[in-house]
N, C-alpha and C positions, 0 to 999 in steps of 0.2 A: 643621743645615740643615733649614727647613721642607719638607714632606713635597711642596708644589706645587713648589720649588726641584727636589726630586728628581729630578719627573715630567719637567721641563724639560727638565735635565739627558739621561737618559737617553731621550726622545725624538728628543732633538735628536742624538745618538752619531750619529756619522759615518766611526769608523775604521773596523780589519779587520773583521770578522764576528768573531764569538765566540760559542763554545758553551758556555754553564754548564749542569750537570746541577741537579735538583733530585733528591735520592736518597729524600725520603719523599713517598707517594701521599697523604697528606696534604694535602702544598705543594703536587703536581700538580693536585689537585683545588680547593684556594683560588685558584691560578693562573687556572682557567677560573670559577670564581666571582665574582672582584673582575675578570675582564676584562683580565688586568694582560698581556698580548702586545700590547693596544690601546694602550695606556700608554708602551710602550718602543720603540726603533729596531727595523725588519726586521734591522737585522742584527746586534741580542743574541739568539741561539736560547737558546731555553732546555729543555731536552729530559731525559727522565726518567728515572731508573736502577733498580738494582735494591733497590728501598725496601717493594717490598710482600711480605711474607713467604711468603700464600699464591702469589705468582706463579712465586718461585722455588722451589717444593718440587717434585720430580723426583717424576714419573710411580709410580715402586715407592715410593714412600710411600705413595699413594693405593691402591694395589693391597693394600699390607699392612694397612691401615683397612680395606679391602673385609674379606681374609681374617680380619682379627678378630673383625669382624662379625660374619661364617658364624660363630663358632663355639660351640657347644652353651655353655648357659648364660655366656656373653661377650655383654656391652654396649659399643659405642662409642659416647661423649660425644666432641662436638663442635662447635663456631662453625658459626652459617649458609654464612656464605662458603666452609668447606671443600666443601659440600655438592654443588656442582654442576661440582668442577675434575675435568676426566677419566682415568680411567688406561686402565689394558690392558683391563679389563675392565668399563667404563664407570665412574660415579661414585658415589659415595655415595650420590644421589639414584636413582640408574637400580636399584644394590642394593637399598637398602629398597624397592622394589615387590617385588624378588625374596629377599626373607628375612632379608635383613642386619639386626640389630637395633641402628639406630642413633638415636641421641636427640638433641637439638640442648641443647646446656650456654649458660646467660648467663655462668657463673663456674667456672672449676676448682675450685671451695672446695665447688660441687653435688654433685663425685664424692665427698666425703667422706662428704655426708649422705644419697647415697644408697646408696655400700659399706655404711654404719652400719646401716640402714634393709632392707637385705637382702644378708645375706652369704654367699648360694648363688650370686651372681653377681658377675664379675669384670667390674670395668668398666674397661673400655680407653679415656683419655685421648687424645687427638690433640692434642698440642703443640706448638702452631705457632707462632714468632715470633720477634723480634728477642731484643735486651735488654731491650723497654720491658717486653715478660709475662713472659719468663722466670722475674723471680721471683717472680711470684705461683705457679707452679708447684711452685717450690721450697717457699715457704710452706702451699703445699697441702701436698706430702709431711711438712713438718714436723708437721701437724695431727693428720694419719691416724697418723702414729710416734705422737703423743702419744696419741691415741685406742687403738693398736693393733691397730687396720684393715691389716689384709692383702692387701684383696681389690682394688686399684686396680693397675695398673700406667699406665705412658706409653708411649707411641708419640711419641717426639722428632723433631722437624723446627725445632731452635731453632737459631741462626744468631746470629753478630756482623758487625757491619758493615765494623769497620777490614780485615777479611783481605777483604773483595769490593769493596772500596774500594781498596785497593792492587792488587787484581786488575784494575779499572778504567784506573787511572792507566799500567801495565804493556802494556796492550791497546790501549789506546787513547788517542794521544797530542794527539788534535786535540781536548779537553774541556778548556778552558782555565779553568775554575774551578768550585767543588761549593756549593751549596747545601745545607747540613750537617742531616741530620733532627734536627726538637726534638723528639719525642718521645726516640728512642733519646739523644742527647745529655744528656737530663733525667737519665737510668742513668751515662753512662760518661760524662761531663762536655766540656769543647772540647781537655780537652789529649792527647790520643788521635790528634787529628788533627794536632800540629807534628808528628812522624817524616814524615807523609807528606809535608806541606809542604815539609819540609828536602829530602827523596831526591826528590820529582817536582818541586820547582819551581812549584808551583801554591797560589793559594790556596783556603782554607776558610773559609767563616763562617757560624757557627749563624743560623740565624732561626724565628723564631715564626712563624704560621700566617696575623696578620690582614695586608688588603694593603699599610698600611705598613710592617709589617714585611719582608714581602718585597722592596717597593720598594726599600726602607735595602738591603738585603743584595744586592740586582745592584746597587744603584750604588756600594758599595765594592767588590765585586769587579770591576765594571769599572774603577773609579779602582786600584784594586792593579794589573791587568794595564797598565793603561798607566805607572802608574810603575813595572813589571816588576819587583812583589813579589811575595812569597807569603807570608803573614802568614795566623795562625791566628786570627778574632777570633768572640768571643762578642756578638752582637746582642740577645741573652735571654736579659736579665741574670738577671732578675726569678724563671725558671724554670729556671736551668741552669748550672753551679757548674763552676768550671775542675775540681775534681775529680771531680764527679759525686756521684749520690747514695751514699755510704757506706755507709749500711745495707743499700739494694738490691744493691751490687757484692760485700756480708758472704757475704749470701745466696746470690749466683752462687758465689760461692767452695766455700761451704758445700755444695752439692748440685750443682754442673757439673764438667765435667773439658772442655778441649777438644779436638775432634777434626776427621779429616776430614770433609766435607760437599759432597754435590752439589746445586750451585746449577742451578736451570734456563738455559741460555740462558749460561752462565759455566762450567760443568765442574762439577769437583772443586777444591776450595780448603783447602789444608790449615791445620787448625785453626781452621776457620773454625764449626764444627756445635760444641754443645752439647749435652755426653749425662751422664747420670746417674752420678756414683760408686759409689752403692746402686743394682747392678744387680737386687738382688730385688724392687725396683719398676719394674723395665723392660723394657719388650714387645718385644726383640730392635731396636732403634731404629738397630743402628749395620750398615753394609754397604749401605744403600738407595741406591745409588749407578747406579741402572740407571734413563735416561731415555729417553720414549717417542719413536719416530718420528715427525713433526711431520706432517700431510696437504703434498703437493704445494701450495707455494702462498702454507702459512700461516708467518709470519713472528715470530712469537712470540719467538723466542730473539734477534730484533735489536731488538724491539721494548724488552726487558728491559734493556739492555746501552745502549740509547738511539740506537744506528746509525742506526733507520725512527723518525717517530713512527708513530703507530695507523694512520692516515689512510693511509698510504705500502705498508701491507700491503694487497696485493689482495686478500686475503679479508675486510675490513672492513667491516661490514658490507653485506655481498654473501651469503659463505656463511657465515661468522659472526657471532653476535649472539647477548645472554647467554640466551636463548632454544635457542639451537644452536653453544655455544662449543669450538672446538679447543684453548684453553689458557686457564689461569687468570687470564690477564692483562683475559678478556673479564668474566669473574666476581663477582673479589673487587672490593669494597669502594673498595681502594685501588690496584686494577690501574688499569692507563694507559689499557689499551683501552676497556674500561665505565666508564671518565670521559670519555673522550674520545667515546663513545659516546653516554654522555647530554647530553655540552654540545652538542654538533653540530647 
């Protein structure tokens, strides 16, 4: 079907309302890019989930970066976007004016060269992410082993999709079908997602990032909900393998074990976190399971889960804005809030 047939199509939908989640800040963000809410019926919502990694990292992980920081010859490397997400004691940003010696990393593969480069300091990784980074982290440690670099450890904050996904589907039963991330999809491949299919009754289908490809993927999941399937389909072809990438998943194997994890906005989800086998590379990463009280108001943890969109929380840009944000979700890259912030 041509891509204008599509548009037709799903403009012209006239049944129940329906809610499909889009679970990567990716898709959220191509979503207000191509315009594509303009394109479809008011009543396919399309609302956001827990896709952006830094959104859902719990408050005492960022308190434990703080505390690495501080400490006497200890560096923490880190992504921009962690920079500014708040804990108990303010954030990464608000620290480094007060001592914290923190550095901003383009690549995990930096802390080797510069453990190498000076090994009176222990440089503290902040490891944040899905499946899609996870193994270059991995890769990293392989490097340093091979080098015999010591001086690195991680601070884990890594995370798999299917367990906050079925956590989802569990919680929340009025999400009548998932916009499947193609990043993480590209790692664990489309067939990850039949179990969930089979046990919730709902479909799943991968899609790419440009606006046809999104168009394609709501209007088979709305043609699935009405012929009341649930079928797992791969839309991206091109980039994403019913098994997934093999070498990448070698890798998780080789350097992950999984465990429990506290997702923001979602709890604790067991087996859902990613922690090191070789705990002599790890910066105490497991037990961070302690999440901050939220200001009066601010709506973060429904924002995450897809309850509110941005707009629906009354501190949206009122009292927050990524200038003055209460939760990550205003910050990072791929939060909902600071996309929805800057298309508005």
């Amino acid at each position: 079907m041509e891509i204008k047939n599509v548009i037709e199509y799903l403009k012209a939908y006239d049944g129940p309302e329906l809610k499909l989640m889009e679970v990567c800040g990716t898709h959220t963000a191509s979503i207000f890019k191509n315009g594509i809410r303009s394109l479809i019926s008011p009543k396919i919502k399309l609302i956001s989930g827990p896709g952006c990694p830094v959104c859902v990292t719990p408050t005492a992980y960022i308190d434990k970066c703080v505390e690495y920081a501080m400490k006497e010859n200890h560096v923490l490397l880190t992504f921009g976007d962690m920079m500014k997400v708040p804990g108990t004691k303010g954030s990464l940003s608000d620290q480094k004016g007060k001592g914290a010696k923190v550095q901003l990393m383009y690549s995990p593969f930096e802390a080797v060269e510069k453990a190498k480069q000076h090994p009176e300091i222990t440089y503290g990784v902040a490891a944040v992410g899905f499946e899609t980074t996870a193994p270059a982290y991995g890769l990293m440690l392989r490097q340093a082993k091979d080098l015999g670099i010591q001086n690195i450890r991680l601070i884990t904050a890594l995370k798999t999709v299917i367990p906050a996904l079925s956590w989802i589907c569990e919680n929340q039963q009025d999400i009548d079908g998932f916009i499947c991330p193609g990043h993480v999809s590209v790692i664990i491949g489309s067939k990850p997602y039949e179990a969930l299919a089979k046990k919730y009754g709902k479909p799943f289908v991968v899609a790419g990032f440009e606006a046809e490809h999104i168009l394609a993927v709501i209007y088979d999941l709305v043609r699935q909900i009405e012929k009341k399937e649930a079928k797992v389909k791969n839309l991206y072809p091109h980039a994403v393998h019913d098994q997934g990438n093999e070498k990448a998943l070698a890798v998780l194997e080789e350097y992950f074990e999984p465990g429990p994890a506290m997702w923001r906005g979602l709890g604790v989800i067991e087996d859902s976190g990613l922690y090191l086998k070789d705990t002599c590379y790890d910066a105490e990463s497991r037990g961070l399971d302690q999440d901050m009280e939220l200001p009066e108001g601010c709506r973060c943890a429904d924002v995450i889960v897809g309850k509110i969109n941005p707009d629906q929380c009354p501190m949206f840009k009122t009292k927050c804005g990524p200038m003055n944000p209460f939760g990550p979700c205003m910050v990072s890259a791929e939060g909902a809030c600071g996309i929805w912030y800057r298309n508005q």
